[in-house]
C-alpha positions as CSV (number, residue, x, y, z in Angstrom):
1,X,-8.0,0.6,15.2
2,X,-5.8,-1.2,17.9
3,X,-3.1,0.5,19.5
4,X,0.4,-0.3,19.5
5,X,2.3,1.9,21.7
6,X,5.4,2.6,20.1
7,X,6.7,6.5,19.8
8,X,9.6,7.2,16.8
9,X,11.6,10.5,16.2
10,X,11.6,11.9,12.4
11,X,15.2,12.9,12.0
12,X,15.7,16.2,9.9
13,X,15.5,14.5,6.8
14,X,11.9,14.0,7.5
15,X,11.8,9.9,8.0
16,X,10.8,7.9,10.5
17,X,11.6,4.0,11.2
18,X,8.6,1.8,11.5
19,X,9.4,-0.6,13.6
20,X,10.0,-4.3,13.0
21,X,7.0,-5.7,15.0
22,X,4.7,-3.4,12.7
23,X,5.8,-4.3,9.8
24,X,6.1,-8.1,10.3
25,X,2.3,-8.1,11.2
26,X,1.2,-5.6,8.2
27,X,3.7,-8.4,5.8
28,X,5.8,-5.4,4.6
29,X,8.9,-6.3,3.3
30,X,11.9,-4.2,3.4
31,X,12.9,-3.1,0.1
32,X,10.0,-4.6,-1.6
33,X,6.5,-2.7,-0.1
34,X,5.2,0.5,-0.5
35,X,3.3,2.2,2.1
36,X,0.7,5.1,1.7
37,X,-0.1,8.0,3.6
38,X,-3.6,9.5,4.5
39,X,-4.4,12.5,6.4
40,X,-7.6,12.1,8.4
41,X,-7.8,15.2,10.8
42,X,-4.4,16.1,13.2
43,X,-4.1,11.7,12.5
44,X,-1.4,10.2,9.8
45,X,-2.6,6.9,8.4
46,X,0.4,4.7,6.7
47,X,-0.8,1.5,5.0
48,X,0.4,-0.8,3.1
49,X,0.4,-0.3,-0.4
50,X,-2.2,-2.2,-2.5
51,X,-2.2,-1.7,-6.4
52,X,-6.0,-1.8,-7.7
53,X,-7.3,-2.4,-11.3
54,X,-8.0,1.1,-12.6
55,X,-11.3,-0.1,-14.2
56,X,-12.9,-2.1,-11.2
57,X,-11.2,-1.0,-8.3
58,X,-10.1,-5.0,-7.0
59,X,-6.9,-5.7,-5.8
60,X,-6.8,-9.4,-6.7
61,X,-5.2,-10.9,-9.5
62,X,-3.4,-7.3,-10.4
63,X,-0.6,-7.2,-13.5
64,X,0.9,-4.3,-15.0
65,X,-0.3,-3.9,-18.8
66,X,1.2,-0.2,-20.7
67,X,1.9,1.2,-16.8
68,X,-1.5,0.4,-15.7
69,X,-2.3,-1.8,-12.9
70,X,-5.5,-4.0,-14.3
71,X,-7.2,-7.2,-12.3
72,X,-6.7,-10.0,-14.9
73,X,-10.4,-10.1,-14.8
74,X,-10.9,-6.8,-17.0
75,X,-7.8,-7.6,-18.8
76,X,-9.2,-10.8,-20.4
77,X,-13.1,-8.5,-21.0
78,X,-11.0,-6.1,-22.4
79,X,-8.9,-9.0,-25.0
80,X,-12.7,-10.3,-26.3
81,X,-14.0,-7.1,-27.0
């Protein structure tokens, strides 16, 4: 994990601004993205927010099918069975 050095307030709504050089080298897009949070100890994690088929775990190829994100791999095994 590389350190960036950058220290942001959470106002009192409980948010917090990540800042533009961040997200410009994790390709987050403003409006678009989602990020994720993980708690590992006294650490918050925030990634970037990858869909994965729910039947193979990939995150390639990914479409929506009923509200389920599905690689297009299992999608097309699940149309010949």
């Amino acid at each position: 994990m590389r350190a960036v050095g950058c220290v942001r307030q959470i106002d009192k709504l409980g948010r917090l601004v990540l800042p533009a050089d961040i997200r410009k080298s994790l390709n987050i897009t403003d409006g678009e993205d989602y990020v994720e949070f993980f708690v590992d100890g006294e650490s918050v994690i925030i990634k970037k927010y990858r869909p994965s088929c729910i039947f193979c775990g990939s995150a390639d190829d990914i479409i929506n099918y009923k509200g389920q994100t599905i690689c297009t791999s299992c999608f097309d095994e699940l149309k010949s069975n």
